[in-house]
C-alpha positions as CSV (number, residue, x, y, z in Angstrom):
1,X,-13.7,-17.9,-7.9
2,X,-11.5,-20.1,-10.0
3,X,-10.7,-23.2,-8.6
4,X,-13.6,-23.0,-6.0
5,X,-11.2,-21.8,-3.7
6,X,-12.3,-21.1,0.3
7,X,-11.2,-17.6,0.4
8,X,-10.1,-15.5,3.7
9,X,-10.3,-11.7,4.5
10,X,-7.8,-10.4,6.5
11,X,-7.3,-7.3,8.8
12,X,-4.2,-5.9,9.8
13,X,-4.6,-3.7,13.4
14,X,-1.7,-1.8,14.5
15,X,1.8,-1.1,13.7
16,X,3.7,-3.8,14.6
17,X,0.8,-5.8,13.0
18,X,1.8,-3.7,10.2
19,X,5.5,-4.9,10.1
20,X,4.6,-8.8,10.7
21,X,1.9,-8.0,7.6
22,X,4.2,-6.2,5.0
23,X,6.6,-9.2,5.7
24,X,3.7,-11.3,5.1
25,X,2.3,-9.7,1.7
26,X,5.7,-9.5,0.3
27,X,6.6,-13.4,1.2
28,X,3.2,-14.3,-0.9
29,X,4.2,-11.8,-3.6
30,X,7.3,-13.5,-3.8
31,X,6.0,-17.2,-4.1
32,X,3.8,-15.8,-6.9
33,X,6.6,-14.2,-8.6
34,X,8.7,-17.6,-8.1
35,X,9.2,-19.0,-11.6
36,X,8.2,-22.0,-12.6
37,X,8.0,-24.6,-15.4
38,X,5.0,-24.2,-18.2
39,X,4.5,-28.1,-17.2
40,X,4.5,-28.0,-13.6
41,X,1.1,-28.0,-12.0
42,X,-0.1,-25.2,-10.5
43,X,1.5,-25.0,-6.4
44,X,0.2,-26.1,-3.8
45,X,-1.2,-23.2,-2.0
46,X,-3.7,-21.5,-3.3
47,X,-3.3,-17.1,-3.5
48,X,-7.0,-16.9,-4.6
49,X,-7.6,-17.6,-0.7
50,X,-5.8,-14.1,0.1
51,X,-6.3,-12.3,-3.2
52,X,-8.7,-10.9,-5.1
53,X,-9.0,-10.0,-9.1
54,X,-10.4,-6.4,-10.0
55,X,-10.0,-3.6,-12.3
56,X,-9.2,-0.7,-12.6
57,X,-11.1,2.2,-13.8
58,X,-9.1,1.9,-16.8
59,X,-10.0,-1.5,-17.1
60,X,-6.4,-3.2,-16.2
61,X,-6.9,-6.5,-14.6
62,X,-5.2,-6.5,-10.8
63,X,-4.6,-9.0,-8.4
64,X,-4.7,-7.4,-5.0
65,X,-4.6,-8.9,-1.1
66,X,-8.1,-9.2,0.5
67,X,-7.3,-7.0,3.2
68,X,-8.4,-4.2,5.8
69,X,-5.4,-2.6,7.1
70,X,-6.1,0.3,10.1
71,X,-3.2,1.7,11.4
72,X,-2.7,5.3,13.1
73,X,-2.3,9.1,11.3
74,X,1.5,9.4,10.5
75,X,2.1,5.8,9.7
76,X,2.0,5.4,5.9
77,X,5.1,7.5,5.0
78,X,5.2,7.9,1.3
79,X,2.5,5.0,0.7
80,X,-1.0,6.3,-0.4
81,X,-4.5,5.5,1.7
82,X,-5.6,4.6,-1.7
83,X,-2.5,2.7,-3.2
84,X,-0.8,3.2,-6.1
85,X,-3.0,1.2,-8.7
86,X,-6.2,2.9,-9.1
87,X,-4.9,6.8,-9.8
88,X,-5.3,9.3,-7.1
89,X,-9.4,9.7,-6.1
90,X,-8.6,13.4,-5.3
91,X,-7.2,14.1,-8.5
92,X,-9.6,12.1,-10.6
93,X,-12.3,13.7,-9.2
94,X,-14.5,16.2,-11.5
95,X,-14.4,19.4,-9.1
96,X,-17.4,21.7,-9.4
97,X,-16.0,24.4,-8.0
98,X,-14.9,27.2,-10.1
99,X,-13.6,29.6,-8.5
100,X,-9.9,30.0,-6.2
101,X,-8.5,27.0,-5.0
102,X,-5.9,26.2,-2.5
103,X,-4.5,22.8,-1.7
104,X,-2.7,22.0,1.7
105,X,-0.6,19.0,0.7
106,X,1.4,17.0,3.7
107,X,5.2,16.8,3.1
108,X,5.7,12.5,2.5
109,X,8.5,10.6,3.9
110,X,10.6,10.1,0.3
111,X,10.5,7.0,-0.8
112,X,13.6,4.4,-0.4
113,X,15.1,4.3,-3.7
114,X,16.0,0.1,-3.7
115,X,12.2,-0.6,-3.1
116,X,10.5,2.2,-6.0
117,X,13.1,-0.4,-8.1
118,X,11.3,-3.2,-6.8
119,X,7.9,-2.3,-7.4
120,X,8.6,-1.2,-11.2
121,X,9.3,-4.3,-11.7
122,X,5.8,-5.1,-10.7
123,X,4.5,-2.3,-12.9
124,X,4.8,0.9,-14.3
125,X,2.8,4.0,-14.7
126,X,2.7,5.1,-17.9
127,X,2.2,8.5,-19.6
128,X,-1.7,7.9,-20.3
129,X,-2.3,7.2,-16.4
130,X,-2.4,3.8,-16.9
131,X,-0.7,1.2,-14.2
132,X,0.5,-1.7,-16.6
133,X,0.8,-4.4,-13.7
134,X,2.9,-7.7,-14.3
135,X,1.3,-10.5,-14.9
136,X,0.0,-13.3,-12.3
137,X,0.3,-17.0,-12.6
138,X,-2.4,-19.1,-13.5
139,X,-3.9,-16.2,-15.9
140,X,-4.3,-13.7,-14.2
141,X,-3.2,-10.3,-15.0
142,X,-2.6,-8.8,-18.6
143,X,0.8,-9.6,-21.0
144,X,3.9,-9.7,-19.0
145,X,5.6,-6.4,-19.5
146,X,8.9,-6.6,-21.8
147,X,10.4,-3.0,-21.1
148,X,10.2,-3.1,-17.0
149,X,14.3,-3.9,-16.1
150,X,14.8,-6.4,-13.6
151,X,15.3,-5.0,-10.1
152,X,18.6,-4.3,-8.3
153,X,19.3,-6.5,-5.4
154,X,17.6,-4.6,-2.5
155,X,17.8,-5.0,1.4
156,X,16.6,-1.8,3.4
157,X,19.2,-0.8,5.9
158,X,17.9,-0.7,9.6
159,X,18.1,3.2,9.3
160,X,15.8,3.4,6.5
161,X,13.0,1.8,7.9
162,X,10.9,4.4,9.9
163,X,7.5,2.3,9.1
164,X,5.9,-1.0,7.7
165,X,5.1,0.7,4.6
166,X,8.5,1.4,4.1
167,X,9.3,-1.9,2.9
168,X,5.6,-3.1,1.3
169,X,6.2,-4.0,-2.3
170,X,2.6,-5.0,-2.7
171,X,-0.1,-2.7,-4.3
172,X,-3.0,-2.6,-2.1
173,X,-6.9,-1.7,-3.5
174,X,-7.8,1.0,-2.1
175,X,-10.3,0.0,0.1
176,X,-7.6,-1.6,1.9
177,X,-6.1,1.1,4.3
178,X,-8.5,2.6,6.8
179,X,-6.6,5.6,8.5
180,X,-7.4,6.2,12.4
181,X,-7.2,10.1,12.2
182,X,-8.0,10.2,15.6
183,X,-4.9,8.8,17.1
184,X,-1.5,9.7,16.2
185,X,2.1,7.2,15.3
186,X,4.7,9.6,16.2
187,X,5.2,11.8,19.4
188,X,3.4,11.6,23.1
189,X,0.9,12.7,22.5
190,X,-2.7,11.2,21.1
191,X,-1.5,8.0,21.4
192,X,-3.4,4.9,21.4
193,X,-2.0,3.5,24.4
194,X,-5.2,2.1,25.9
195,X,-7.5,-1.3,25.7
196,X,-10.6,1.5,26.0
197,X,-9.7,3.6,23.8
198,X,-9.6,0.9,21.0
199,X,-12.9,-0.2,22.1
200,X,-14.4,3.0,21.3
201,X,-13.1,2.8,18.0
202,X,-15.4,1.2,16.7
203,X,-18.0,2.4,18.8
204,X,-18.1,5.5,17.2
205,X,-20.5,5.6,14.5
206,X,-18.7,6.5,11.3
207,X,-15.2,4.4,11.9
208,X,-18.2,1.7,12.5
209,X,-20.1,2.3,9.3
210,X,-16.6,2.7,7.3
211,X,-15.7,-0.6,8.7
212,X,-18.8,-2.5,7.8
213,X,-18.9,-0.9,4.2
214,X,-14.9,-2.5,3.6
215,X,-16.2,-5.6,4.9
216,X,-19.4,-6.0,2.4
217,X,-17.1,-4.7,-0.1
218,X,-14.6,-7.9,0.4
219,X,-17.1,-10.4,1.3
220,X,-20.0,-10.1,-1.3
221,X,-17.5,-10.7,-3.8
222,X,-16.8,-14.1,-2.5
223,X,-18.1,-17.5,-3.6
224,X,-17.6,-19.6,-0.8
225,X,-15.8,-17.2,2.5
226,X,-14.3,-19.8,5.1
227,X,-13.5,-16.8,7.1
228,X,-11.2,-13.9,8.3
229,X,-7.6,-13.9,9.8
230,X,-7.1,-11.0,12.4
231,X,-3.3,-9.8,13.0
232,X,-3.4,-7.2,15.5
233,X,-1.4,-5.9,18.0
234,X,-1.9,-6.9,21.6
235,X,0.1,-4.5,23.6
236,X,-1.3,-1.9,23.1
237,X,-4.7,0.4,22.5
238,X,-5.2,-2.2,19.0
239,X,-6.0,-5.0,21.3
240,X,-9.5,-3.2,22.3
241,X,-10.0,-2.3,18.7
242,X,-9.4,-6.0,17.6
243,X,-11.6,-7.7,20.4
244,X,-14.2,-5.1,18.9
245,X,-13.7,-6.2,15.4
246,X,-13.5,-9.9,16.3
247,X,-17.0,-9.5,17.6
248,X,-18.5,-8.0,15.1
249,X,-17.3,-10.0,12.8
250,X,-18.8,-13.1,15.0
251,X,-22.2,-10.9,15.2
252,X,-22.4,-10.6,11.3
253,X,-21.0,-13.9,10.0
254,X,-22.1,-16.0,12.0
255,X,-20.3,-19.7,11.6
256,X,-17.4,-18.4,9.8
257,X,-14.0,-19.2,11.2
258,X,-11.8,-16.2,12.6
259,X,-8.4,-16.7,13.5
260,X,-6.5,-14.0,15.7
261,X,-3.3,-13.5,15.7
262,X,-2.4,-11.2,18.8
263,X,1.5,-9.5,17.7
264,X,3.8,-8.6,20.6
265,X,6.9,-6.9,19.7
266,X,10.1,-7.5,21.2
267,X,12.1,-7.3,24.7
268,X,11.1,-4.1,26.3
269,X,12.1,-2.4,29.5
270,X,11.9,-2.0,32.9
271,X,12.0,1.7,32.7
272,X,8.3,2.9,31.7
273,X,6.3,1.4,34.5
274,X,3.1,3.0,33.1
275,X,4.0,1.5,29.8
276,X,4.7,-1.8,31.0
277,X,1.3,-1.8,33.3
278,X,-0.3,-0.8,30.2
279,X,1.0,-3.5,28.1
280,X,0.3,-6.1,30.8
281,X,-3.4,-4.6,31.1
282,X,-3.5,-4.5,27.0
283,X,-2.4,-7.8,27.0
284,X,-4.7,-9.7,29.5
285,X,-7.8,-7.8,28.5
286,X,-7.5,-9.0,24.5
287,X,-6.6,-12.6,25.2
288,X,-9.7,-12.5,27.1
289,X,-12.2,-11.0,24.6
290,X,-10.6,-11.9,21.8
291,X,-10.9,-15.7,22.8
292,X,-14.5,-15.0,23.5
293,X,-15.3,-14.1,20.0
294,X,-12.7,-15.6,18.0
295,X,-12.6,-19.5,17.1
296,X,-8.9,-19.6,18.1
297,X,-6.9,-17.2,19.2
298,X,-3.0,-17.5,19.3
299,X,-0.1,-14.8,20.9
300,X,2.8,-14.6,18.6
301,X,6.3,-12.9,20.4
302,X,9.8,-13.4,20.1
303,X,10.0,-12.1,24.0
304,X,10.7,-14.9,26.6
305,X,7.5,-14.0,28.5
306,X,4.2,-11.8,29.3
307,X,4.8,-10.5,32.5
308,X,6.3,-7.7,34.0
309,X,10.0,-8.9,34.8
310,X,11.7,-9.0,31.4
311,X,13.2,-12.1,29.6
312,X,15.6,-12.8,27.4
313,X,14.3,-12.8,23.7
314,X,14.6,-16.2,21.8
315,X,17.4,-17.5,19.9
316,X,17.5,-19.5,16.7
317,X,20.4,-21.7,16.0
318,X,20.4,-20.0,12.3
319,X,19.4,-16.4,12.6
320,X,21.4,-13.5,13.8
321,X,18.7,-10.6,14.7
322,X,18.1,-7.6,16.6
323,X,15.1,-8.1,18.8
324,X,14.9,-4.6,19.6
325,X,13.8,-4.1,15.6
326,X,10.1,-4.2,14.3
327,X,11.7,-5.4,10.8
328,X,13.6,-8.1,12.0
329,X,11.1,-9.4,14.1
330,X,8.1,-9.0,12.0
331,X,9.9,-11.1,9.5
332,X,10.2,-13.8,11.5
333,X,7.0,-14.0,12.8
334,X,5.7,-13.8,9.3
335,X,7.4,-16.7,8.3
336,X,6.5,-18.6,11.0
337,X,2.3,-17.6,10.3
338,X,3.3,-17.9,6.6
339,X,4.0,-21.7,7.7
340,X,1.0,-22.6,10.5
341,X,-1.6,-20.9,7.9
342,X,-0.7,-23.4,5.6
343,X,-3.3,-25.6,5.7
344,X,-6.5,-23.5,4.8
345,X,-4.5,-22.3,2.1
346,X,-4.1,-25.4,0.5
347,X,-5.2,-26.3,-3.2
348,X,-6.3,-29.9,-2.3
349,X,-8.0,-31.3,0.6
350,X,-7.4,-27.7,2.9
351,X,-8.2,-27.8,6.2
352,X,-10.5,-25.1,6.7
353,X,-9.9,-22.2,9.5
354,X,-12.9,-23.1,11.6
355,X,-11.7,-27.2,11.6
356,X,-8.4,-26.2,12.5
357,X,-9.6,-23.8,15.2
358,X,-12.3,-26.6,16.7
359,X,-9.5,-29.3,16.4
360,X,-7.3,-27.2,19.1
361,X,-9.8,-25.4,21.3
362,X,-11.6,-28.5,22.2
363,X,-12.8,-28.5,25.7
364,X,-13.2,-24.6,26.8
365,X,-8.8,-24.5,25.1
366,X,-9.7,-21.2,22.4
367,X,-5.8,-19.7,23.1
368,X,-3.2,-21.6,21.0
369,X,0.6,-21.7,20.9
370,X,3.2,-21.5,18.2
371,X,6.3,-23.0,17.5
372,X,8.9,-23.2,14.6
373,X,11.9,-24.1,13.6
374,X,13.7,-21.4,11.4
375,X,15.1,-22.8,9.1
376,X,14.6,-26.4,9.2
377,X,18.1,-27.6,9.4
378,X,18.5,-29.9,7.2
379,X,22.2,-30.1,5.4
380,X,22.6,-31.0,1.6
381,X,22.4,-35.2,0.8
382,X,20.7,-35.7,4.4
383,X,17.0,-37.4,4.4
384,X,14.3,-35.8,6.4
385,X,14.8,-38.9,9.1
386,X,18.3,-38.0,9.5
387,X,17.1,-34.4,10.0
388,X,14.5,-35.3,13.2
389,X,16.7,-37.7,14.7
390,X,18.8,-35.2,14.7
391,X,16.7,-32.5,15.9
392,X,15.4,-34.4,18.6
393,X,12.4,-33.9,20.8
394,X,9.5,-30.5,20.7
395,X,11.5,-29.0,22.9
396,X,13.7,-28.7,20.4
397,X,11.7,-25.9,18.6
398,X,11.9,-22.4,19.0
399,X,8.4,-20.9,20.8
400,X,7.2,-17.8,19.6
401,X,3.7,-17.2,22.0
402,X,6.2,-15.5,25.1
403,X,5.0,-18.7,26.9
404,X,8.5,-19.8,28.2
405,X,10.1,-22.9,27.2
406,X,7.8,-26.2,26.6
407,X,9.9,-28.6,28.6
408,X,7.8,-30.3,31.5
409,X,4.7,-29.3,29.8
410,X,2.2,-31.3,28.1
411,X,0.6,-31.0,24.4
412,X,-3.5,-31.3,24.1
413,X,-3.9,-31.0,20.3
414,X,-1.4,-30.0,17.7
415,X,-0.9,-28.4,13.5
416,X,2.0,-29.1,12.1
417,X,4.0,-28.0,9.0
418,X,7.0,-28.8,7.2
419,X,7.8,-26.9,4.0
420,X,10.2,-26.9,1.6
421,X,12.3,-30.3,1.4
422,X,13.2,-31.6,-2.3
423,X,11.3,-34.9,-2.7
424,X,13.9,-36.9,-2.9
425,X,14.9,-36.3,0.7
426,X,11.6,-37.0,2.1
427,X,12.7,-41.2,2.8
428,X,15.7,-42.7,4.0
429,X,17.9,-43.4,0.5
430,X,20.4,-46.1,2.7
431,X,21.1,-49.2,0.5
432,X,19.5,-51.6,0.7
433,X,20.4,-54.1,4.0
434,X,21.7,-50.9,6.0
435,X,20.8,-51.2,10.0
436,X,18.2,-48.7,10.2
437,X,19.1,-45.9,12.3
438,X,15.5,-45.2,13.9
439,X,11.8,-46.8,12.8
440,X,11.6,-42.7,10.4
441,X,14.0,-44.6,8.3
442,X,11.5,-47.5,7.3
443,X,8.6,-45.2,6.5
444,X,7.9,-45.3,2.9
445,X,6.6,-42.1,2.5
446,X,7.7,-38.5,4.0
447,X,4.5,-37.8,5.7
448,X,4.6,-41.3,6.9
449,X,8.0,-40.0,8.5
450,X,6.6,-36.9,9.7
451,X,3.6,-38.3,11.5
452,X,5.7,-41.2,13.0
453,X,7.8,-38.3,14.6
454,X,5.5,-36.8,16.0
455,X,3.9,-40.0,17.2
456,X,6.8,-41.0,19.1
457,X,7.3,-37.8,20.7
458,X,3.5,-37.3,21.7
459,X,1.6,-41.0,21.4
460,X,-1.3,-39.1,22.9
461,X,-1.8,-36.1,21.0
462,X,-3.9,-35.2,18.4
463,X,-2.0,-34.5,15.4
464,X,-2.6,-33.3,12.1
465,X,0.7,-32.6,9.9
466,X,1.2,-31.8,6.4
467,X,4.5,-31.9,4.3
468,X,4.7,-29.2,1.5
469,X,7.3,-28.8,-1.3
470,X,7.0,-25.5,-1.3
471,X,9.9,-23.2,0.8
472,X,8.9,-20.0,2.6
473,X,10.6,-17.3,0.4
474,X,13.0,-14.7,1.8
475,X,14.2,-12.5,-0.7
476,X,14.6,-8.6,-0.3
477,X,13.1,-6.8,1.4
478,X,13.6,-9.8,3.8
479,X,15.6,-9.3,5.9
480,X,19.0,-10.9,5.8
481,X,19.4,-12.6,9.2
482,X,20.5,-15.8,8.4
483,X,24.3,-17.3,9.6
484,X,26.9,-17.6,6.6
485,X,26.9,-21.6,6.9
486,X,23.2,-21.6,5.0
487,X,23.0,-22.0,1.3
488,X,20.9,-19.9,-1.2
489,X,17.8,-22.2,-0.4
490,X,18.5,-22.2,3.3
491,X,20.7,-25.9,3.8
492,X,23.1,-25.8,6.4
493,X,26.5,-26.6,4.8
494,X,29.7,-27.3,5.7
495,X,32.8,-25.3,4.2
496,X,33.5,-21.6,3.7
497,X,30.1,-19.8,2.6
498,X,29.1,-19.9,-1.1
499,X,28.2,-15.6,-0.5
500,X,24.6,-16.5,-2.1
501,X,21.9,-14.5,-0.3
502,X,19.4,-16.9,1.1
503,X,16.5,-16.8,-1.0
504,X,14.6,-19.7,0.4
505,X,14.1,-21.8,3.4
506,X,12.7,-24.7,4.5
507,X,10.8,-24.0,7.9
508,X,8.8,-26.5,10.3
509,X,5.9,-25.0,12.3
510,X,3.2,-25.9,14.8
511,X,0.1,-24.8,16.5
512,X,-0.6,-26.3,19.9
513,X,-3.0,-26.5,22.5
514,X,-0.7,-26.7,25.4
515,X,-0.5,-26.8,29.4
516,X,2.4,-24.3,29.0
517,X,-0.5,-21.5,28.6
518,X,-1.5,-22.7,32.4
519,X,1.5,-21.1,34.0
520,X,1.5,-18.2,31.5
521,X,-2.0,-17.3,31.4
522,X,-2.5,-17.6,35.6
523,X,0.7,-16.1,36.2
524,X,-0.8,-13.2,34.3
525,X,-3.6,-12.9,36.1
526,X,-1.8,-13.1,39.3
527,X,0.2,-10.2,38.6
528,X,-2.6,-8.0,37.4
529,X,-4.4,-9.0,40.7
530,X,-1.7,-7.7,43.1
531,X,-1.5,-4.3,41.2
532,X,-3.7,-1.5,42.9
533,X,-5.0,-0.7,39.5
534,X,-6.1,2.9,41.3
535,X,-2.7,4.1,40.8
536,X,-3.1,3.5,36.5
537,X,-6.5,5.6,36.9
538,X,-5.6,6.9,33.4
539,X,-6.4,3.8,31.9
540,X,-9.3,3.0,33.8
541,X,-10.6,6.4,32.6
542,X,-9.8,5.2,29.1
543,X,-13.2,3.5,28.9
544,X,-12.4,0.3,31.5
545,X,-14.9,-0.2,34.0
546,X,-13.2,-1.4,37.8
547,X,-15.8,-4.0,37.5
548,X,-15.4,-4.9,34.2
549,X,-11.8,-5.4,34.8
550,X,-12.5,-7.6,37.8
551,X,-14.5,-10.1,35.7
552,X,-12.1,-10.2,32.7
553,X,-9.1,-11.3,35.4
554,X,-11.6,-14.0,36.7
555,X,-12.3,-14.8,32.9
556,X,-8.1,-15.1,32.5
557,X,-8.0,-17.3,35.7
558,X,-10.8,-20.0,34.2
559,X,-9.1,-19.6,31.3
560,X,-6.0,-20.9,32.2
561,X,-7.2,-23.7,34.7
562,X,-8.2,-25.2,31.0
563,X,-4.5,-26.3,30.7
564,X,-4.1,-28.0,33.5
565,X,-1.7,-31.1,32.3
566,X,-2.5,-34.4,32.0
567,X,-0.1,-36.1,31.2
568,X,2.2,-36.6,28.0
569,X,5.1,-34.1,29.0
570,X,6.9,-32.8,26.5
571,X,10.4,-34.0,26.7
C-alpha cells in the first residue's frame, strides 16, 4: 500500500454502532473531500489505514472503508447489502433458467432527497451502468467529474432519520454489510436482546464461515495489518456477538492489536425492568470477554452511569443535543473516536494500536476511559496557553465511558489529542518583556505546551500527547448541535452570530487508564450480585450458563480491584 501505511479493519456490530459509524465514515469522507492547496503536503492522517482501492467490474478505480458492518434484517432502509458501486449482483447475474419467473421484491424505505444530492456529488451512475466516482486525493480515483452539480446544503431533520443508513454518504464494497437475517430491527418480536444469543451468532456454522471469508477478503490484501477496531454495541444481544468476534479475531491473528469500542446509547428508563436487567447483564458480560480478548477495550456513553438508577446525560458547554436521539449522539461520540484514534492513523511516526493499547492496560488495566472536550474552546486571537489556563484542570473535560465524573479519582496512564488549532496560536505571541501569565506561556513549541499541561495536572502519569493541525469536520449530514456563539471553524466568539454553519472544530480528546473504573466496574458487579437472576430466566435460557455467569461477575470484581488509586487525584 502506498506510503507503507499500517492499515486497520474495522467491524461495525449493532445499530447504535451503526449510527456512531455512519457519523464516523462520513467525518473521514469529509476530510478527504476538504480542499486543499496543490503545494501543501499531503495531511497528516493517513485514509489508506481505513480504506482500501479496488475496482469495479467495469474497471473504475474506488476507494472504499475497510469494513465489516453486521447489523439486523430491517435496518438498511433504502441502502443496498451490496452498495451502490459495484451494480446490483442479482441483476448482473447470467440466469440459466428459461422458463417463468417471479420476483418478490421488498418495498425500501425512499430515500431522503438532501442526501441522494449529496452522494451525486460523489458520483453518478451513468446510462452504460457505469458508477463514475469523484476523485480521491493523493491519486486515487479517476478524473474529477465536471458535470456532477455541487450539493445543496443538507441537514436531515430528526424525523427523517429512521436508521444509520439514512444518513451514510459513503459507498461501501460490497463485502462490507453482512445482514443478520435471523434477528429482526423493528417490532417485539425476534429481537436480539440477549448476550447468548449473540454468542451463538457466530457459533453457527455459516454466519461463521461468511465471517471468516469477509475477513481474508480484507486482510490478504494488506501489506503490513496493525490490526482491527471493533465498534459494537454493548447493551444489547451485539455485545455477545462482539466478544465472539473479538476472539476470533485473537485466535486467527494472533499479535495484532484490536481495539473495542463498546457503544451505549443514551439515558433510558426506569420503566422496562427486563430491559434494563438486560442491559445491565449485556453490559457486564461484554466488558468482561471483550477485555479478555481484546488489547484494550474502552465504553463510550453520553449517559451519566451503568447502573440501574438513571443519571443525568452529560452536558457540553457548546452543544445543544437531544440525548434521547441515536443521531445526535452517535455524532458526538464519533468525533470524539474520530479524535482518540488519531494516533495509529498518523502519516509519520504513528503510534500503532497494539502500543497504544499495552501503554494503558499495563498491569492486568485492559478497560480504558474517554474524555473530550467538544469543541475545544478556544476564541479567535487567543493562544493555546491562554486556552488551558483557561480550561483548567481534567476535570474540566467532558467523560463519555458513563463512569461518573473524574474528580477525586486518579489517572494510571493516558492518550491525548488536540486537533485543529492554526499554527500560529500554538505559543504565547505576548511582546516581548510581558509577565508570563503561567510556565505554558514560555514553551517554545505547542506540544511543548501541551505536554507541560498535562504535566502539571498529572506529574505522575504516563502521557503521550499529540497536537494535529487538522479539525474534526462537521458538515451535513452532521448534525447541527453547536451554540450560535461558535464560528464556521468552531471558535467561540463574542458578538451577535456570523449565521455560518459550523463546518469545523477543533476538539481535545483522551484515553485513560483510570481509578474511576473502580467504583464503576465493582459497583456493577455489586448490583448484578444482589439480583436473583432466576426471575430473568429468559435470558439465562438465551445460551448463559448460571455458572458461567457466576465466574464472569467474579471476573468484573478482579477486574475492577485493578484501579484501586494510588495516588495523583485528579483535581
Amino acid at each position: 500500500m502506498a506510503g507503507g501505511a499500517r492499515e486497520v479493519l474495522t467491524l461495525q456490530l449493532g445499530h447504535f454502532a451503526g449510527f456512531v459509524g455512519a457519523h464516523w465514515w462520513n467525518q473521514q469522507d469529509a476530510a478527504l473531500c476538504a480542499p486543499t492547496g496543490a503545494k501543501e503536503p499531503p495531511g497528516e492522517l493517513c485514509p489508506d489505514v481505513l480504506y482500501r482501492t479496488g475496482r469495479t467490474p467495469h474497471g473504475q478505480e474506488t476507494y472504499t472503508p475497510r469494513l465489516i458492518l453486521m447489523d439486523l434484517k430491517g435496518s438498511l432502509s433504502s441502502l443496498k447489502q451490496e452498495g451502490g458501486l459495484y451494480g446490483d449482483r442479482q441483476l448482473d447475474a447470467a440466469i440459466a433458467w428459461q422458463g417463468k419467473l417471479t420476483t418478490h421484491r421488498e418495498e425500501l424505505y425512499p430515500q431522503i432527497p438532501g442526501l441522494q444530492d449529496l452522494l451525486s456529488a460523489e458520483g453518478v451512475l451513468s446510462s452504460d451502468g457505469i458508477w463514475r466516482v469523484k476523485s480521491i486525493p493523493n491519486g486515487k480515483g479517476p478524473p474529477p467529474l465536471t458535470t456532477a452539480a455541487a450539493p445543496k446544503p443538507f441537514t436531515p431533520t430528526e424525523d427523517s432519520i429512521r436508521v444509520w443508513s439514512d444518513f451514510l454518504r459513503v459507498h461501501l464494497h460490497p463485502r462490507s454489510i453482512c445482514m443478520i437475517q435471523k434477528y429482526n430491527h423493528d417490532g417485539e418480536a425476534g429481537r436480539l436482546e440477549a448476550f447468548g444469543q449473540g454468542e451463538s451468532i457466530l457459533k453457527e456454522p455459516r454466519c461463521l464461515e461468511d465471517v471468516e471469508d469477509r475477513l481474508h477478503f480484507y486482510v490478504e490484501e494488506c501489506d503490513h495489518l496493525q490490526g482491527f477496531q471493533i465498534l459494537c454495541d454493548l447493551h444489547n444481544g451485539f455485545s455477545g456477538l462482539g466478544a465472539k468476534a473479538a476472539e476470533l479475531l485473537r485466535d486467527e491473528y494472533s499479535g495484532r492489536g484490536i481495539i473495542t469500542w463498546g457503544l451505549l446509547p443514551g439515558p433510558y428508563s426506569r420503566g422496562d425492568p427486563l430491559k434494563n436487567i438486560y442491559r445491565l447483564l449485556n453490559t457486564a458480560l461484554g466488558l468482561v470477554h471483550m477485555s479478555a480478548h481484546s488489547s484494550l477495550v474502552c465504553p463510550l456513553s453520553l449517559g451519566g452511569g451503568l447502573g440501574l438508577r438513571p443519571e443525568p446525560p452529560v452536558t457540553f458547554p457548546h452543544l445543544h443535543y437531544d440525548p434521547a436521539l441515536p443521531f445526535h449522539c452517535g455524532a458526538i461520540l464519533a468525533t470524539a473516536l474520530d479524535t482518540v484514534t488519531a494516533p495509529y492513523r498518523l502519516r509519520s511516526s504513528p503510534v500503532f494500536m497494539a502500543h497504544l493499547a499495552d501503554m494503558l492496560n499495563f498491569s492486568g488495566k485492559k478497560v480504558a476511559t474517554a474524555a473530550a472536550t467538544i469543541p475545544f474552546p478556544l476564541a479567535p486571537g487567543q493562544s493555546l496557553p491562554d486556552a488551558l489556563v483557561q480550561l483548567g484542570g481534567a476535570a474540566a473535560w467532558t467523560p463519555l465511558s458513563a463512569c461518573g465524573s473524574p474528580s477525586g479519582t486518579c489517572c494510571f496512564a493516558q492518550s491525548v489529542v488536540l486537533r485543529g488549532l492554526d499554527r500560529a496560536c500554538h505559543t504565547s505571541q505576548l511582546a516581548p518583556g510581558t509577565p508570563l501569565p503561567s510556565p505554558l506561556h514560555a514553551c517554545a513549541t505547542g506540544e511543548d505546551v501541551l505536554a507541560r499541561y498535562l504535566q502539571q495536572q498529572q506529574p505522575t502519569v504516563r502521557s503521550s500527547a499529540h497536537l494535529l493541525l487538522a479539525p474534526c469536520m462537521v458538515a451535513p449530514p452532521y448534525p447541527q448541535l453547536f451554540s450560535p456563539g461558535l464560528s464556521q471553524h468552531g471558535l467561540v466568539v463574542d458578538g451577535p452570530p456570523s449565521g455560518a454553519a459550523v463546518e469545523s472544530i477543533p476538539v481535545l480528546g483522551a484515553l485513560c487508564s483510570s481509578s474511576s473504573l473502580n467504583r464503576t466496574l465493582g459497583d456493577l458487579a455489586r448490583e448484578l450480585t444482589k439480583l436473583d437472576v432466576r426471575r430473568w430466566a429468559s435470558f439465562l435460557a438465551a445460551g448463559v450458563e448460571q455458572g458461567d455467569l457466576d465466574e464472569a461477575l467474579q471476573e468484573l470484581h478482579s477486574l475492577a480491584q485493578c484501579y484501586r488509586s494510588g495516588g495523583g487525584l485528579v483535581d
